[in-house]
Backbone bond lengths (Angstrom), bond angles and torsions (degrees), N, CA, C in turn:
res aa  C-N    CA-C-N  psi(-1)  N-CA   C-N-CA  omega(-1)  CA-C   N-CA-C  phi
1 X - - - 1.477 - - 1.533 110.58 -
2 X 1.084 121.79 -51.87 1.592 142.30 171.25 1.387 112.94 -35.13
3 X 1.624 106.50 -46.26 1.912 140.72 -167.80 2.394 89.50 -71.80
4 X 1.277 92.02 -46.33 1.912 92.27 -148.92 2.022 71.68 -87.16
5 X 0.649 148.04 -21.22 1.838 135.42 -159.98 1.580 80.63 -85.97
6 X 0.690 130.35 -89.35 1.416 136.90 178.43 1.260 149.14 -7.78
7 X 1.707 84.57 -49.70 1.871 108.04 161.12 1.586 105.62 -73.98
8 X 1.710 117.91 -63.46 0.926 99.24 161.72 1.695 152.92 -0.31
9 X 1.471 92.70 -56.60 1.425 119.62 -175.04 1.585 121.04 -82.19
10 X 1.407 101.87 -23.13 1.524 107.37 172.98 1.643 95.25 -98.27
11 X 1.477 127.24 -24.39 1.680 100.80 -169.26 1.842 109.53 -63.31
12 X 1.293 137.31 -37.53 1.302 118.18 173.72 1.561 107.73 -39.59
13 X 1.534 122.12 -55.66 1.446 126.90 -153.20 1.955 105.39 -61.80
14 X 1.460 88.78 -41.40 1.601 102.34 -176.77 1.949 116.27 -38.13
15 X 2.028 78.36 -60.78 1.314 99.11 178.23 1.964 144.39 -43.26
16 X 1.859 74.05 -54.30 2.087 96.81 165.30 1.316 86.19 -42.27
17 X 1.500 110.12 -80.52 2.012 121.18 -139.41 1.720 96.97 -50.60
18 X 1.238 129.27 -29.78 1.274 130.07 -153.62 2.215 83.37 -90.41
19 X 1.021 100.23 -44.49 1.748 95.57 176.76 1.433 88.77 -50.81
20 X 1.207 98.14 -104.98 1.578 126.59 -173.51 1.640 90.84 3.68
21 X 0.946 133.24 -76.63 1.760 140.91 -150.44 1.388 84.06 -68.12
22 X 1.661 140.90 -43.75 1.106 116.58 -159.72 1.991 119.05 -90.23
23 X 1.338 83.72 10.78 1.481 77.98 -179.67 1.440 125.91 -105.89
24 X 1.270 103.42 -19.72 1.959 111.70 162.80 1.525 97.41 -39.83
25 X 1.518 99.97 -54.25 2.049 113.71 -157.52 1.666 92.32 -60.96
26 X 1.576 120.56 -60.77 1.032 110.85 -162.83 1.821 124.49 -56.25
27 X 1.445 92.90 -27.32 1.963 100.52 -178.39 0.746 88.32 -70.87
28 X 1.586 132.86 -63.49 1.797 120.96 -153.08 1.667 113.54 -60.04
29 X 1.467 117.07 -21.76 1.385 119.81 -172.06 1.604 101.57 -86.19
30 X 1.384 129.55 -4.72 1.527 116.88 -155.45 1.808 65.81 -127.45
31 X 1.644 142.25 -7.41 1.657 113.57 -178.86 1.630 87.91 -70.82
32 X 1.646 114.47 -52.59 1.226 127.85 -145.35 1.532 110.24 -61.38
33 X 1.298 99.58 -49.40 2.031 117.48 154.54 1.818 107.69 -14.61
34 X 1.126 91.08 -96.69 1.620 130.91 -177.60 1.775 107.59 -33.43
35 X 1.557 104.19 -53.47 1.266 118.68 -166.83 1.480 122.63 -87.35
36 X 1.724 106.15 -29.19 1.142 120.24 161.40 1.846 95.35 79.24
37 X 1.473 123.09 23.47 1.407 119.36 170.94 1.175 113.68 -101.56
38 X 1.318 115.06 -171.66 1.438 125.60 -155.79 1.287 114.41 -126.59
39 X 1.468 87.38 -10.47 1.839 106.89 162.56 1.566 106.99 -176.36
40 X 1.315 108.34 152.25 1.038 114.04 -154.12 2.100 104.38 -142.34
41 X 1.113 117.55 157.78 1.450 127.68 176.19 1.324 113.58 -93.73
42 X 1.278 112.30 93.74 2.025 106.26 163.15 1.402 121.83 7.90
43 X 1.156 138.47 101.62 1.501 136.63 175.24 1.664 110.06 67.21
44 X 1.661 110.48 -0.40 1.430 96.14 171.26 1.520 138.59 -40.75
45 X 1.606 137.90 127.78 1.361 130.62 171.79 2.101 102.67 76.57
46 X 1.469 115.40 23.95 1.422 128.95 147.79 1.211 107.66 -78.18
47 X 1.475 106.42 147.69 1.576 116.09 163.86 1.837 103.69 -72.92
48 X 1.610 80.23 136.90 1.638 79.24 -175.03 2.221 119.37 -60.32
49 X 1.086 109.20 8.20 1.466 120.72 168.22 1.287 100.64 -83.14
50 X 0.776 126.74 -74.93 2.186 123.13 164.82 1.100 103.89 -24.68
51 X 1.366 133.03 -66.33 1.551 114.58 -172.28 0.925 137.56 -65.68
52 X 1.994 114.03 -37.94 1.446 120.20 179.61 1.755 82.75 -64.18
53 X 1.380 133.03 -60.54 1.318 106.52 -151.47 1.829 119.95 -68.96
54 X 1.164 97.17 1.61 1.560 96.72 168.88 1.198 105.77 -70.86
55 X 1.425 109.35 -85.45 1.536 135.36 156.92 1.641 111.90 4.50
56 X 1.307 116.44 -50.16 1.356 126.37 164.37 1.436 126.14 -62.66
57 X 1.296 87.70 -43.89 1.668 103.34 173.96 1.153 120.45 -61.20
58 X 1.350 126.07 -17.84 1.484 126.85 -167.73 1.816 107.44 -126.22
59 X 1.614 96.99 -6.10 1.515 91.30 165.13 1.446 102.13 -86.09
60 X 1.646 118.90 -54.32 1.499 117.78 168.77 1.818 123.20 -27.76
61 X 1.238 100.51 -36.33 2.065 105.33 167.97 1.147 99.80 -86.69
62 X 0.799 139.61 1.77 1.891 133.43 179.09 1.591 88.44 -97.33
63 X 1.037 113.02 -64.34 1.475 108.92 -163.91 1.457 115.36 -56.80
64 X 1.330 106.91 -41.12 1.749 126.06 -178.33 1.415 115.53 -61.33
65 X 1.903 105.39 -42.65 1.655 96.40 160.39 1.401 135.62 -65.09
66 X 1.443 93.97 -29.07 1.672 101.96 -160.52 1.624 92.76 -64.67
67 X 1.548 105.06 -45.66 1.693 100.31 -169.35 1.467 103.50 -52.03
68 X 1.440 104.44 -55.46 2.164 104.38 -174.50 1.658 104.42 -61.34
69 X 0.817 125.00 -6.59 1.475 117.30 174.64 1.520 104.08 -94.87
70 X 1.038 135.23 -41.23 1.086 138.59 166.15 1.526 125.72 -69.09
71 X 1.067 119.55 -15.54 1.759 121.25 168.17 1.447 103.47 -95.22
72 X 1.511 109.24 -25.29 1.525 104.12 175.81 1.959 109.57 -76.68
73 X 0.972 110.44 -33.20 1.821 111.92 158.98 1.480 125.52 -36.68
74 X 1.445 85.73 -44.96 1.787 100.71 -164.27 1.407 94.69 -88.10
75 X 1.437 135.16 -51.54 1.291 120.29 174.90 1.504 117.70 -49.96
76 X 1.420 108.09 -51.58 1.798 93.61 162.87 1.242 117.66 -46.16
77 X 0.838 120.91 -61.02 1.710 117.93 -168.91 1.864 99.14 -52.40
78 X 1.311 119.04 -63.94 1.399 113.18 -176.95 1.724 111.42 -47.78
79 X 1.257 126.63 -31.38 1.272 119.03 -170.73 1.719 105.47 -74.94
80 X 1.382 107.77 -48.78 1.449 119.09 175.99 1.121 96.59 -45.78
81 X 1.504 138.87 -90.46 1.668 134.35 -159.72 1.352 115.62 -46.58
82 X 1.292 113.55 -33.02 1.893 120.08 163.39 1.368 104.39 -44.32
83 X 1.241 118.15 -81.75 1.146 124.96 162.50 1.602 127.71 7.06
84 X 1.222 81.81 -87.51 1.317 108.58 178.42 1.360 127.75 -67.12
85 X 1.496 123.78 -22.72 1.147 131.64 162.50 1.757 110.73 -69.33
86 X 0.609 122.52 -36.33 2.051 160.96 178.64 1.323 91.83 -47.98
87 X 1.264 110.37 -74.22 1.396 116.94 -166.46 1.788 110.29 -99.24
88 X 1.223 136.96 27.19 1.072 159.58 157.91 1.974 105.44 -97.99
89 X 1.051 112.13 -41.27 1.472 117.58 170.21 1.052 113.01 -74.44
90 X 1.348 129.89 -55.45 1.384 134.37 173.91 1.865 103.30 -60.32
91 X 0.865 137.18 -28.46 1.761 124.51 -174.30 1.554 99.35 -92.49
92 X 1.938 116.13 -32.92 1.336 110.12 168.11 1.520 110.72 -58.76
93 X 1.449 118.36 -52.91 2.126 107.09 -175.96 1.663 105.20 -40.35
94 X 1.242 126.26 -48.10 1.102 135.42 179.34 1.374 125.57 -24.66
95 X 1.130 96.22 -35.55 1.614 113.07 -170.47 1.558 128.22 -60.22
96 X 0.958 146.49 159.90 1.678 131.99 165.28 1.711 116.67 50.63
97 X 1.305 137.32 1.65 1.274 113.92 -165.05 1.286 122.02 -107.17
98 X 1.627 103.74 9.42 2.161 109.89 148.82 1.283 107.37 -102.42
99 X 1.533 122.83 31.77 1.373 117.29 -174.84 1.896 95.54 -107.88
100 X 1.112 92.82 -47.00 1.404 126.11 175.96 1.594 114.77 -66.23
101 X 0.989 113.30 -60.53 1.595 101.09 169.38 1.517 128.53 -55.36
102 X 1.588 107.44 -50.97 1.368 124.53 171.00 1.763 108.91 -54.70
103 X 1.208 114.60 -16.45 1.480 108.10 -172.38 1.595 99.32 -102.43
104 X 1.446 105.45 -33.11 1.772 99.36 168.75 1.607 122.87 -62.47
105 X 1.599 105.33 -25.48 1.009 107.10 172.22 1.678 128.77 -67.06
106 X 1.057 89.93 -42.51 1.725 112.73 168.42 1.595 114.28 -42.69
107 X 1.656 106.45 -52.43 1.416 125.13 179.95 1.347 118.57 -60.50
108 X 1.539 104.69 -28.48 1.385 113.04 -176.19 1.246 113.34 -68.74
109 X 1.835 120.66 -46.03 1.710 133.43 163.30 1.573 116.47 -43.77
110 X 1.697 115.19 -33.04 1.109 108.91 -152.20 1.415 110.32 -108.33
111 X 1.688 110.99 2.48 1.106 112.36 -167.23 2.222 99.26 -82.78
112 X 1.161 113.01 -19.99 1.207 130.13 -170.47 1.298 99.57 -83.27
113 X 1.223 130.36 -65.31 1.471 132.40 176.47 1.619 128.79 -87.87
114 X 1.466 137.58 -16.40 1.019 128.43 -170.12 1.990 78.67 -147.95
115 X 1.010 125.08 91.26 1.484 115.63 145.57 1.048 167.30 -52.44
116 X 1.713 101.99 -52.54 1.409 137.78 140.27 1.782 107.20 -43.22
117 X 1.322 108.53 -74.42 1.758 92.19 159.82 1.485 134.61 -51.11
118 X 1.299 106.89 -11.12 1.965 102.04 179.80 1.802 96.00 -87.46
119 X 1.399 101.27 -39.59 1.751 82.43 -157.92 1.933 86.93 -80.91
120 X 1.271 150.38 -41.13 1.453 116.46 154.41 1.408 129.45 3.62
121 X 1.436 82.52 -67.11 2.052 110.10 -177.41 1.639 98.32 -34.22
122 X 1.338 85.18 -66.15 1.603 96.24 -154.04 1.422 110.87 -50.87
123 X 1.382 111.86 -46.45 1.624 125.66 -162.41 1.258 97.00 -30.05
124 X 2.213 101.32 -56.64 1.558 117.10 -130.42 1.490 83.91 -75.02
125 X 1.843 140.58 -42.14 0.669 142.23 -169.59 1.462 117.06 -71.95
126 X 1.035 114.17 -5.69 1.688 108.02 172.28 1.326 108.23 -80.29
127 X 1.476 103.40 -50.58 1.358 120.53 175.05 1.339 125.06 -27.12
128 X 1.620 104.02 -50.80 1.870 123.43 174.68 1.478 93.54 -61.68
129 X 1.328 95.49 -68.85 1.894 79.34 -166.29 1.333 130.02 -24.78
130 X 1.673 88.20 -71.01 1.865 109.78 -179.19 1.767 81.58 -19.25
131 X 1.424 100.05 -91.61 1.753 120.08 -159.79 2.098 102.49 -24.34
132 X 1.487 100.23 -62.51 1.274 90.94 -159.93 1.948 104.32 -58.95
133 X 1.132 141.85 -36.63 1.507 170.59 -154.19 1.326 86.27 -80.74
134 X 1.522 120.77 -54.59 1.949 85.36 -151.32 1.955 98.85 -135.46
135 X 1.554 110.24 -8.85 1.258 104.79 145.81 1.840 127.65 -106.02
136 X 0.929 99.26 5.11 1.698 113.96 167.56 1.644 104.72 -72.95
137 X 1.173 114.16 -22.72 1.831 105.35 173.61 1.423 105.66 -99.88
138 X 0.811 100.26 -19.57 1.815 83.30 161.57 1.311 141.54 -50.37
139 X 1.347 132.08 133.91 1.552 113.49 179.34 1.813 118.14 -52.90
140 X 1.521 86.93 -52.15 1.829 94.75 -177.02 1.542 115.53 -142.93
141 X 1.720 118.49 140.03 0.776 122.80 -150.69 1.665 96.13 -130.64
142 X 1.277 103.99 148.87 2.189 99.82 170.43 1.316 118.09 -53.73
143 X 1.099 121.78 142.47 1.682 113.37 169.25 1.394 120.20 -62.25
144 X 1.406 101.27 -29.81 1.893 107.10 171.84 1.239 105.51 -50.93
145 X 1.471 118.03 -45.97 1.581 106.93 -172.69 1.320 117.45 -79.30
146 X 1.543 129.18 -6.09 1.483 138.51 171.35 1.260 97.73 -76.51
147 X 1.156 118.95 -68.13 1.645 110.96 173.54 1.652 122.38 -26.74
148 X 1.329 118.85 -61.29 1.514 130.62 -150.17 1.614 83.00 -84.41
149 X 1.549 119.76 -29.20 1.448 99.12 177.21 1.699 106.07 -77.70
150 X 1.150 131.76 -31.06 1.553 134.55 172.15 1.355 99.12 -42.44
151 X 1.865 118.55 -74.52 1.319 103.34 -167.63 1.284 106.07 -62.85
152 X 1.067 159.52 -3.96 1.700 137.33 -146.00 2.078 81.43 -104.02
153 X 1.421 107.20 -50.26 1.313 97.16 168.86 1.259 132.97 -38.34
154 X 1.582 118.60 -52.10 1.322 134.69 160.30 1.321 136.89 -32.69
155 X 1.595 105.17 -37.38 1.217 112.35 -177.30 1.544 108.36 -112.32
156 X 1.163 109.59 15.97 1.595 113.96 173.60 1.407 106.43 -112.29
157 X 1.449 105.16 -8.77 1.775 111.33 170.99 1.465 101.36 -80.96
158 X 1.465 108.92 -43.79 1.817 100.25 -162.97 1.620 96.13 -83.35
159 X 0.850 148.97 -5.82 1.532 153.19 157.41 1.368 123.15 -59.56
160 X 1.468 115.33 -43.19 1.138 119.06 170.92 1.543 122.54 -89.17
161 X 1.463 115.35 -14.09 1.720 121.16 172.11 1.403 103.84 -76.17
162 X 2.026 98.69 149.54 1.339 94.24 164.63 1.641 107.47 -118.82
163 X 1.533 108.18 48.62 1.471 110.00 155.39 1.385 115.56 -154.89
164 X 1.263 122.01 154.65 0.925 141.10 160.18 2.115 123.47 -13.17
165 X 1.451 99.74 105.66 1.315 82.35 -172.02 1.581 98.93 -143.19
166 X 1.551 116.93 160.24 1.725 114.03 -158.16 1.628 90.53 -113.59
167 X 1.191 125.46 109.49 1.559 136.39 165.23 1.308 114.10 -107.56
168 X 0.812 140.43 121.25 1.868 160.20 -176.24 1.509 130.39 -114.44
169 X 0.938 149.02 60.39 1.336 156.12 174.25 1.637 124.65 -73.84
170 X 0.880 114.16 81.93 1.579 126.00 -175.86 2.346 105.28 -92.78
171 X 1.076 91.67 113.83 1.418 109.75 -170.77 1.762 109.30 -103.84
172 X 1.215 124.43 145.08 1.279 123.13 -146.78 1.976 105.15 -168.27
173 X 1.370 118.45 76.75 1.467 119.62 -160.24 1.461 86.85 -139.78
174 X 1.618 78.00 128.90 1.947 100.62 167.98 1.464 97.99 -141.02
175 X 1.743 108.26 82.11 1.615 101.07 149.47 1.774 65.28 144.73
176 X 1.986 82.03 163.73 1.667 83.98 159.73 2.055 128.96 -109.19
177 X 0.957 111.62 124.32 1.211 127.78 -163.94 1.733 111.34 -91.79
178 X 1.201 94.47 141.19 1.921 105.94 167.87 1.410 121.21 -121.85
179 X 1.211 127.20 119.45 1.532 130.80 166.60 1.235 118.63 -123.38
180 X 1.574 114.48 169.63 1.639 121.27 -179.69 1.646 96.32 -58.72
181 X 1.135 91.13 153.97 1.808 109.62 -178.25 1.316 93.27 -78.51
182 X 1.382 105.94 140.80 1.854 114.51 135.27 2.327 97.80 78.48
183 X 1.847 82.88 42.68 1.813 95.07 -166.88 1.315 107.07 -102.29
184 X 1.564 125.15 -43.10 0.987 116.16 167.39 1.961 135.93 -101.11
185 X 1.202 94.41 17.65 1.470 112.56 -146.31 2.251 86.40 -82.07
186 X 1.782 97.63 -22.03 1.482 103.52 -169.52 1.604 105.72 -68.74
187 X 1.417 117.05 -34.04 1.421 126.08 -174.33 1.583 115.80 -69.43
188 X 1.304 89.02 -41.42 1.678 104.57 161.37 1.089 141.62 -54.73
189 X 1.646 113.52 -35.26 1.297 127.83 162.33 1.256 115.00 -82.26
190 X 1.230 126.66 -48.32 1.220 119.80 140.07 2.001 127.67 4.43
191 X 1.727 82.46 -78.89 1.483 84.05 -179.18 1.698 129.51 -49.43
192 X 1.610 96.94 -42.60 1.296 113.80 176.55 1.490 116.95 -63.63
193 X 1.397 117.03 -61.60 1.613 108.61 168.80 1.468 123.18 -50.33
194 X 0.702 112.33 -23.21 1.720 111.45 -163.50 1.537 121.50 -112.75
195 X 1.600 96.61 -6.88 1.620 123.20 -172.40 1.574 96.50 -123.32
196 X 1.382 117.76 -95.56 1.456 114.05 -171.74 1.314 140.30 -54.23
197 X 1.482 94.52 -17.86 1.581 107.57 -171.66 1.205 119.21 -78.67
198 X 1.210 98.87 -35.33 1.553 111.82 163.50 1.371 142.56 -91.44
199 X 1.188 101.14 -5.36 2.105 114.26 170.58 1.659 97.42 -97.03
200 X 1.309 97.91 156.25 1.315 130.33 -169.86 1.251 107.19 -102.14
201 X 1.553 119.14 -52.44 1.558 116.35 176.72 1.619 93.55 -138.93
202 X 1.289 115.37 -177.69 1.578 135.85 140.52 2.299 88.08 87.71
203 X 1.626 109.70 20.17 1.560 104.53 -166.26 1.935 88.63 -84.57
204 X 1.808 80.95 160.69 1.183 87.83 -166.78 1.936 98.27 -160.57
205 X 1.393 114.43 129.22 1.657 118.20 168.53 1.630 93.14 -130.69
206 X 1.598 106.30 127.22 1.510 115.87 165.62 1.316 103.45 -110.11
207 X 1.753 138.25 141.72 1.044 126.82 -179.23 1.508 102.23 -159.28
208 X 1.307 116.45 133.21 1.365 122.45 -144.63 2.220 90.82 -134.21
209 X 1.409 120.52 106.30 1.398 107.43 152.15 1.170 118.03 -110.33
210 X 1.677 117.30 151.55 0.974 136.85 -157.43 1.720 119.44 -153.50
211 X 1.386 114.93 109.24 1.216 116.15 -158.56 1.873 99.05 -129.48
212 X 1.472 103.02 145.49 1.496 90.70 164.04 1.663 87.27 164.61
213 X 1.589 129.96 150.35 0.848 149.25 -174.01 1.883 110.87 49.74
214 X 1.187 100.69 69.07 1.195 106.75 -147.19 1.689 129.63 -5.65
215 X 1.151 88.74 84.31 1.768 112.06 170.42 1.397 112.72 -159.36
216 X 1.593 116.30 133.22 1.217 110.64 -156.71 2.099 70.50 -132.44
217 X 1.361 68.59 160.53 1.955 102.40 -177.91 1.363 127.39 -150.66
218 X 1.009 99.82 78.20 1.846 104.85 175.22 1.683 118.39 -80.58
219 X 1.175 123.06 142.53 1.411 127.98 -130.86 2.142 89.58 -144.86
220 X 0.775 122.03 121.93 1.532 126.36 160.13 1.193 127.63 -130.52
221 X 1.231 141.00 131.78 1.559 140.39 160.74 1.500 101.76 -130.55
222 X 1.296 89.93 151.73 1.927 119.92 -176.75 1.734 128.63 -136.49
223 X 0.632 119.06 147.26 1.724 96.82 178.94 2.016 79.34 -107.09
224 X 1.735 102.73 175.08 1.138 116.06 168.24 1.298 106.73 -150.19
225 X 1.691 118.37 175.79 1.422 123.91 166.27 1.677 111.31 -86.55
226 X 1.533 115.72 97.80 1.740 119.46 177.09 1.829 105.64 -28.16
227 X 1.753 100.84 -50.91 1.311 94.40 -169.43 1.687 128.88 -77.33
228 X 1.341 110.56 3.68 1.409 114.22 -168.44 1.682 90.46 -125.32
229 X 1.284 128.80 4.81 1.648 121.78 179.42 1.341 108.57 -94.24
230 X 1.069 121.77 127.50 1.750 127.37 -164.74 1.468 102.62 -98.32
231 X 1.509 114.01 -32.12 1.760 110.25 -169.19 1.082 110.77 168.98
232 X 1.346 127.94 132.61 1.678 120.37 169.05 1.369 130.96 -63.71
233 X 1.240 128.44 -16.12 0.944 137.66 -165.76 1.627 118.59 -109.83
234 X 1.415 118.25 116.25 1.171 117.15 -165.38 1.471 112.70 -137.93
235 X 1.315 117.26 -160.81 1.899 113.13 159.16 1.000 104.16 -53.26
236 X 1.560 117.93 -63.03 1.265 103.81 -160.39 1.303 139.39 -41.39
237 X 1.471 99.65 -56.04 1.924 121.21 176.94 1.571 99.91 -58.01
238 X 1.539 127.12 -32.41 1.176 110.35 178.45 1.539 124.71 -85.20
239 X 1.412 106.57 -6.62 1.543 113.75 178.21 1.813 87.01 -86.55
240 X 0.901 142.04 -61.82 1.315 138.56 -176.33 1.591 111.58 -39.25
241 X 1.395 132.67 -67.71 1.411 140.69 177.49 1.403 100.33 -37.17
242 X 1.111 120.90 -34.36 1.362 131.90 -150.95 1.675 105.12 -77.82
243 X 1.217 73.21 -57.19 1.769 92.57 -177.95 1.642 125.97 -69.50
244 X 1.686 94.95 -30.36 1.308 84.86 160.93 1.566 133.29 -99.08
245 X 1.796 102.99 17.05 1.237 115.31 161.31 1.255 117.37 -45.70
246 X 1.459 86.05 -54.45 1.617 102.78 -168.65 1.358 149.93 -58.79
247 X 1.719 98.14 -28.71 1.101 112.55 -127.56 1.996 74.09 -130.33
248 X 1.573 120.19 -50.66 0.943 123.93 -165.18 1.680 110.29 -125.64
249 X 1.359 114.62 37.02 1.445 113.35 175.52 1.354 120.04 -38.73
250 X 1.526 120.13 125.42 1.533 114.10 177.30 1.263 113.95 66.18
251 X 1.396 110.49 3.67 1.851 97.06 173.94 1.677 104.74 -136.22
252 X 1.497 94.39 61.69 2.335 88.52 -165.84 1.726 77.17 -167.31
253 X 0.999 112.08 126.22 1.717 121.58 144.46 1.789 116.02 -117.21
254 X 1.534 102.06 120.35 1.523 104.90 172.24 1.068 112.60 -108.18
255 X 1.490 130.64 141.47 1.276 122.84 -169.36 2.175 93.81 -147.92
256 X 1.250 69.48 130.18 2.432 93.53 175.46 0.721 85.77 -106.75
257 X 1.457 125.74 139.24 1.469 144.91 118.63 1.158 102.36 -133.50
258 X 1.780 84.34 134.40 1.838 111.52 172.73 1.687 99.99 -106.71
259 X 1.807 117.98 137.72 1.406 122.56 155.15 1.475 123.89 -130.36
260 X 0.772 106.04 99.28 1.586 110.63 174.63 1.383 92.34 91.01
261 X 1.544 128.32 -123.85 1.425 155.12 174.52 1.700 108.00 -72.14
262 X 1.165 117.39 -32.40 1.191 122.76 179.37 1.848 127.59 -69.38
263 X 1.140 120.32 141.78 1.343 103.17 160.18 1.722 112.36 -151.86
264 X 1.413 105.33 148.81 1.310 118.59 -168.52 1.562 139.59 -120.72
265 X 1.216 121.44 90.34 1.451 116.13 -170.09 1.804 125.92 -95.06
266 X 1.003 115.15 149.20 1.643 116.89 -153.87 1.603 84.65 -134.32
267 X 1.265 120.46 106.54 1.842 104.56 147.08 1.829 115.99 -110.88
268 X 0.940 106.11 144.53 1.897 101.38 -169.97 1.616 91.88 -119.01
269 X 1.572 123.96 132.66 1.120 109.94 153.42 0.950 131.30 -121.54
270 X 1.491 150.10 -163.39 1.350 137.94 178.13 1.372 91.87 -152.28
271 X 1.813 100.46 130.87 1.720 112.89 -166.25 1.620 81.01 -112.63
């Protein structure tokens, strides 16, 4: 159906251009007729009313394409950002929802034995939601509020462990800044699944942001267990790449490196 609306829609356009082209041919064939030459001048020996109104006629299709060529631009462009907004929502739902289950699960143990610690739980976790739910659709959000959502994460990790673990966040802002919501929070989780969840003692996430002349740089390291790490690369990192396809083409460098036990993520952006 989509295929026949369509054709439809180009046969007028087809048609003009196929006039239009045939009528230079047809005057010049009825001068040469008439005149009995062997060559002849475009509209030569017309009353000059024939010509301006040709002449008119073919600035009037000049003008008529340029406009349909030009609304046909803009509809591309509008379909692309649809698009793309479309599928920017869909990689944002993506976000947080084994962070969230695994922590309900947690709540569920703790509501029996530690109470006073479950409804804590809950607060910090409503809190994420709200944030991820109703500033996660936003195009752009302050970095202050990326931050305060980092720590609120942070401290709902060391709340729910029952060991000892070394988290570090060193913050570093000169000016006020806006980014996509819910950008670095993937590297972070990251760190924690793939780093804390699995060491027993000696765990550790250092994470350092740093913004100023508009360029911001968020910085992470983690240690992990070599023998229990399956791969760096997951949804997550690919909902992230993704997003900052989108969102920041040519202006974002991310950089992994894993060494030994260690691993290290770098995103740079340019606002």
């Amino acid at each position: 159906m989509i295929y026949n609306l369509n054709r439809k829609k180009w046969i007028p356009i087809v048609a003009i251009a196929i006039v239009t082209a045939l009528i230079p041919i047809l005057i010049t064939a009825f001068e040469l007729i008439t005149t009995e030459k062997e060559s002849v001048v475009f509209l030569e020996g017309f009353p000059t009313s024939i010509v301006v109104l040709v002449l008119l006629y073919y600035l009037f299709l000049m003008i008529l394409g340029a406009s349909w060529f030009t609304k046909q631009i803009i509809s591309l462009v509008r379909v692309k950002n649809e698009r793309t907004k479309s599928e920017l929502l869909h990689l944002k739902s993506q976000v947080n929802p084994h962070f969230f289950f695994n922590t309900l699960n947690n709540l569920y143990g703790l509501v029996g034995t530690d109470p006073q610690k479950a409804q804590k739980l809950i607060l910090k976790l409503s809190d994420m939601m709200r944030y991820s739910i109703y500033e996660g659709e936003r195009d752009l959000v302050s970095l202050n509020e990326e931050v305060d959502y980092i720590k609120n994460y942070i401290e709902l990790h060391k709340m729910r462990y029952h060991k000892e673990i070394d988290v570090q966040l060193e913050v570093q802002m000169e000016g006020e800044y806006k980014v996509m919501p819910l950008l670095f929070i993937i590297l972070l989780e990251n760190a924690f699944k793939h780093g804390i969840e699995n060491l027993h003692e000696g765990a550790y996430v250092h994470l350092s942001m740093k913004a100023n002349n508009n360029e911001v740089v968020f910085e992470i390291e983690n240690n992990f267990d070599v023998l229990q790490t399956k791969g760096e690369h997951g949804i997550g990192l690919e909902n992230l790449k993704r997003r900052l396809e989108l969102v920041y083409p040519k202006k974002h460098i991310l950089s992994l490196t894993k060494r030994g036990n260690v691993y290290k993520a770098q995103l740079i952006l340019q606002l």
